[in-house]
Structures are given as C-alpha cells and as structure tokens.
ZAMARGU-4260 file (C-alpha; in steps of 0.2 Angstrom, whole numbers, plus 5000, padded with zeros to 4 digits):
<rodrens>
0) 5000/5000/5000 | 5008/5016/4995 | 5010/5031/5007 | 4994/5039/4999 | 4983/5027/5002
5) 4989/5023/5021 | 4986/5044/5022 | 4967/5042/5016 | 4964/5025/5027 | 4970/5031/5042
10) 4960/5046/5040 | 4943/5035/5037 | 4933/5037/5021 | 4915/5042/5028 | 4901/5045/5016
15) 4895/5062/5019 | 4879/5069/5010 | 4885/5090/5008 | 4872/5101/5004 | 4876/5113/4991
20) 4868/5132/4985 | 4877/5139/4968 | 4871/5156/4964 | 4876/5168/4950 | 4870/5185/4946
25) 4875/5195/4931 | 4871/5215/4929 | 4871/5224/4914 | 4874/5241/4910 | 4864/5242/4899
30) 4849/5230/4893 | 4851/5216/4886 | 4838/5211/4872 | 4844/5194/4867 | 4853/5181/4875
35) 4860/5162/4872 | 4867/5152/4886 | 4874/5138/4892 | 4878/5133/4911 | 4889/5119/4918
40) 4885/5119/4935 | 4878/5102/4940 | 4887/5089/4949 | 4893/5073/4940 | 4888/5055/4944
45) 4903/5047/4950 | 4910/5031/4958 | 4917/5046/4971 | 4900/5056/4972 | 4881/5053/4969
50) 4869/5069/4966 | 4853/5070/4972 | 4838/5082/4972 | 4847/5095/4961 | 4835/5109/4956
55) 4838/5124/4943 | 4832/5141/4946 | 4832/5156/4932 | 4828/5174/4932 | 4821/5178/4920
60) 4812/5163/4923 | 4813/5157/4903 | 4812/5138/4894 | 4829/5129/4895 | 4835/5112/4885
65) 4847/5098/4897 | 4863/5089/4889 | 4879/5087/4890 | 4897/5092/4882 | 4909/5082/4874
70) 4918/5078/4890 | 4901/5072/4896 | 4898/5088/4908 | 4879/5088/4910 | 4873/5107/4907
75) 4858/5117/4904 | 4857/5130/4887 | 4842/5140/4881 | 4838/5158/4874 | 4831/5172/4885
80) 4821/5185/4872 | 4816/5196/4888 | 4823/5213/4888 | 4832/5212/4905 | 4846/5221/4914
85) 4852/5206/4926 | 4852/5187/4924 | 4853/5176/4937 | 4852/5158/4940 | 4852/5148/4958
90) 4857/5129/4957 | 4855/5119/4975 | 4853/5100/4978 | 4862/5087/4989 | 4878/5075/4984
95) 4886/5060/4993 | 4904/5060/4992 | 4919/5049/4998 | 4910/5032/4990 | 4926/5027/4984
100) 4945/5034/4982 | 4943/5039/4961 | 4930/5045/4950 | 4929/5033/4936 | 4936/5022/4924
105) 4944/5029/4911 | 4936/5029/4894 | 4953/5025/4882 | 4943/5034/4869 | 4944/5052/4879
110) 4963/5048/4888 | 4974/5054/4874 | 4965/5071/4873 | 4971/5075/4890 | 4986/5068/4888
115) 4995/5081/4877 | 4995/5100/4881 | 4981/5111/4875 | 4977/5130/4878 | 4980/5138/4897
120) 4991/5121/4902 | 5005/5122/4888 | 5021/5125/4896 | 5035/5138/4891 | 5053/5137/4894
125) 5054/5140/4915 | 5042/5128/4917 | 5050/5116/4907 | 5067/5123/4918 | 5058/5119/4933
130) 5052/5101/4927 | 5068/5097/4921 | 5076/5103/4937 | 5066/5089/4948 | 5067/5076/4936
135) 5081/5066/4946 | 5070/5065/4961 | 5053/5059/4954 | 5046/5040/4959 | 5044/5028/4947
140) 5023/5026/4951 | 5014/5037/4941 | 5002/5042/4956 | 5018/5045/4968 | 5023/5057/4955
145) 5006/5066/4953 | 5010/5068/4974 | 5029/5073/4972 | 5024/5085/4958 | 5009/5094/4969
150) 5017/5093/4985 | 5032/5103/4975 | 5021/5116/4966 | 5012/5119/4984 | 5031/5124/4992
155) 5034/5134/4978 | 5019/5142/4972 | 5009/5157/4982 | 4991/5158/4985 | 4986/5174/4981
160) 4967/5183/4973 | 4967/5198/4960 | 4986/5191/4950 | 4981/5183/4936 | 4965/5182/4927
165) 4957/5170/4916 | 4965/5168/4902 | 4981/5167/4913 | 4992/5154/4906 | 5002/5139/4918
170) 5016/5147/4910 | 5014/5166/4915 | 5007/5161/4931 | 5021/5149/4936 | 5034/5166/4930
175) 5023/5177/4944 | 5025/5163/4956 | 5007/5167/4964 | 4988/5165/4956 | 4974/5154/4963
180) 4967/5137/4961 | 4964/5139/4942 | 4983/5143/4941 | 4987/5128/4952 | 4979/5116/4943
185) 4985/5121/4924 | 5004/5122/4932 | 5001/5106/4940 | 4992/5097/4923 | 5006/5107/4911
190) 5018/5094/4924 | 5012/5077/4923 | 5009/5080/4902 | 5029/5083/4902 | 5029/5066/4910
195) 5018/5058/4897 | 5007/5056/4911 | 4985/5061/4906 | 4981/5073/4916 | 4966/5084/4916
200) 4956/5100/4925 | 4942/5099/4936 | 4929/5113/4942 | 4918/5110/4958 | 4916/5117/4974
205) 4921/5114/4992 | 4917/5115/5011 | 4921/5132/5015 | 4925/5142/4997 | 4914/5155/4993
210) 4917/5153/4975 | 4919/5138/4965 | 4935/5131/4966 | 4948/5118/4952 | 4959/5105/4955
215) 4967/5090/4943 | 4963/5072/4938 | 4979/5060/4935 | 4975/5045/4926 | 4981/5029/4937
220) 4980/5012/4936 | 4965/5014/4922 | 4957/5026/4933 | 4954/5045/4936 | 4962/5049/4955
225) 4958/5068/4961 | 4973/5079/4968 | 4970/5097/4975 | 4986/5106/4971 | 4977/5122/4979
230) 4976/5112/4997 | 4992/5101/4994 | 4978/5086/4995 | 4971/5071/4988 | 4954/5076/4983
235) 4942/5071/4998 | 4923/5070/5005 | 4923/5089/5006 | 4926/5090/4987 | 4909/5091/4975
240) 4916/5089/4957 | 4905/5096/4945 | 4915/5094/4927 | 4930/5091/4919 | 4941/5097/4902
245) 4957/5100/4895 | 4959/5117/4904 | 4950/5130/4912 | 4940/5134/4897 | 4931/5118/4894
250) 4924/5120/4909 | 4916/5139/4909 | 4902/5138/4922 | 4892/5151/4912 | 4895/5156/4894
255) 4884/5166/4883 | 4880/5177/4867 | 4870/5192/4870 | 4865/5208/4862 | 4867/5222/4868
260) 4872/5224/4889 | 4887/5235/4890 | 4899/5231/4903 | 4896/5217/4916 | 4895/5214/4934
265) 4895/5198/4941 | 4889/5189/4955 | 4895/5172/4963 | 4890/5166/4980 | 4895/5147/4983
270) 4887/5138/5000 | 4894/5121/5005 | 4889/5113/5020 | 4888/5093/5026 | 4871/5087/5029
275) 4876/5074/5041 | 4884/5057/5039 | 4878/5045/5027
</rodrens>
C-alpha cells in the first residue's frame, strides 16, 4: 500500500451527503435584448459522488433544454428573448461524496486528449526549467509522481486573489510565482503532460469556498484519481466535482451570446455545508 493510500485509510473514508447552493447573478449596464446560454454547473455522477435532488432556478424565469458536452459535463442551454438588465440563475441540491478513492474508469477513447498540452496548460521554457530541474527526484509510480509533483508546486507556488486572470496561462502564472486554484491546477496538469502522464482539469466546489474552486485528475491504474494542488491534497469528501476538460476553458460555468448589455458585473456566492453522515 503506498503512502497515499495509508494517508486516506487512516483518515477514514465516511460517506458524507453535503448540501450545496450555487448562485450567480449577472448586471448589465445596459439592457440586454437577446441572450443564448449555456451553464455547467451540475454535479457529475461518479464512483466518488452521487447527486441527488438538484434543482435549477432562472431569472428571467425562461424555457431551458438539458445535455451534456463532449467531455460528458451535463449542462443546461436556452435563449432568453426578455429585455432584461440582470440574469441570474440559483442551482441547489444534495451530493454524497467519499464512495470510493477515484472517480471513474477511464474511457481509452477520451485519455489521449488530455494527455498532450492544450490551451491555458501548455508550458513555456521555465516551466520546462523547473520540470527538468526535479526530474532526478521523481518516483517511478505514476500516482507518487502526481504527489511529488503537487506537494512541490504547493512549496513553491503562492496563493494569492486579483494576479492573474482567466485567460492566465500555467506558463505566465508559474513566472509570477502566485495566482489561485485555476493557476494551480493548469501548472500542475502542464507537469504530469511533460511526464507523458494524462492529466486533466476539474471545476467543483468545496466545504468552505465562497466561490467555485479547480483541481486536477491523473489518470492511474485505468482510473481517474483527484489531487488538489490548491490544498496540497488528495481530493476528499469535502470536494463536489462538477465537470471536467482540458483546461479551464472547457469547463466555463456560464458562457453566453448576447446583444446588447454593455459592461458586466457579476455575482458568485457558493454555500457548501455537510448534511450529516451518510
């Protein structure tokens, strides 16, 4: 049994049932007569986690279609003809999490797309500096490696809000040396691809963020393990995963086309809690 697992046993892996409240609010300067969008904001079905109860809320208050992405992120996308000057949507409901230590089997259809570089991960020459200077020191398991690698990033990497934005590259955010969880996991992915190693981004939320928060998935063993570079941490029963992609931008919570609107304000309150045990 490998150091990991002996950490996450000894801990105790208690099915918890946390209770979630995602709320977004856009304001518009000016109004807005016409609008397509798309949210991804629903809690995946997963060996790890189990949604239940999840109810959708907009305002305006308008019909909405449900599907799912290439990826297999299940969302909600529709047009809103009302003239408005806000748009909001609420998304609440209940998960159980800590069924199991990984998310899912991979599908070897979907593995090579996340492992090669792709948009916000792709490293430049100091990250490759840095990779190269810790090369002598990785273990030979893949998983141990997706440790060494995050416990390494967490020494050398500040937590900081208002650095980078988000279209931030791993590359420019590893030269500042500080960013947030987007920036932790994009450095940490753009590290295990230079090891050959699938890696791929996660959005979600957790106990005690106000906001949404990311983290990474490593492919091991033929399945997908969670690491929280952001919390120097194997991804736990505090953790509700929501979707996954090969960067941040696969995984945009809310995206849309509008006319008219002006500039934008926008809103985001996150509530996690734990229910009780399961």
């Amino acid at each position: 049994m490998y150091g990991w697992q002996k950490q996450f046993y000894n801990k105790g892996c208690i099915v918890k049932r946390l209770r979630f409240d995602y709320f977004m609010k856009i304001e518009y300067s000016e109004p807005v007569s016409l609008c397509h969008f798309t949210i991804k904001c629903f809690p995946k079905n997963t060996l790890r986690q189990k949604a239940e109860g999840v109810s959708v809320a907009l305002s305006p208050a308008v019909p909405y279609s449900i599907g799912a992405d290439a990826f297999g992120n299940r969302q909600i996308y529709g047009r809103d003809d009302i003239v408005h000057h806000t748009f909001s949507f609420r998304i609440t409901g209940s998960v159980r999490t800590g069924n199991l230590l990984w998310e899912e089997e991979a599908d070897e259809d979907l593995t090579s797309v996340f492992r090669y570089p792709h948009g916000l991960n792709r490293a430049g020459e100091k990250l490759r500096a840095y990779h190269h200077e810790m090369a002598d020191k990785f273990p030979e398991d893949v998983y141990e490696k997706g440790l060494f690698l995050m416990h390494e990033l967490y020494r050398d990497f500040n937590y900081e809000k208002g650095v980078t934005e988000m279209h931030t590259t791993a590359e420019e955010a590893f030269c500042l040396g500080k960013g947030v969880c987007q920036d932790y996991a994009h450095i940490l992915i753009a590290l295990l691809q230079m090891e050959g190693i699938p890696a791929r981004y996660v959005t979600g939320m957790l106990i005690g963020e106000g906001a949404s928060h990311a983290w990474v998935e490593v492919l091991y063993q033929g399945r997908w393990y969670g690491l929280d570079p952001t919390n120097d941490s194997a991804v736990t029963d505090a953790h509700i995963k929501i979707g996954v992609g090969r960067d941040a931008s696969d995984c945009l919570i809310n995206r849309g086309i509008m006319h008219g609107g002006g500039t934008q304000k926008q809103t985001i309150e996150v509530i996690v809690g734990e229910e009780g045990l399961c």
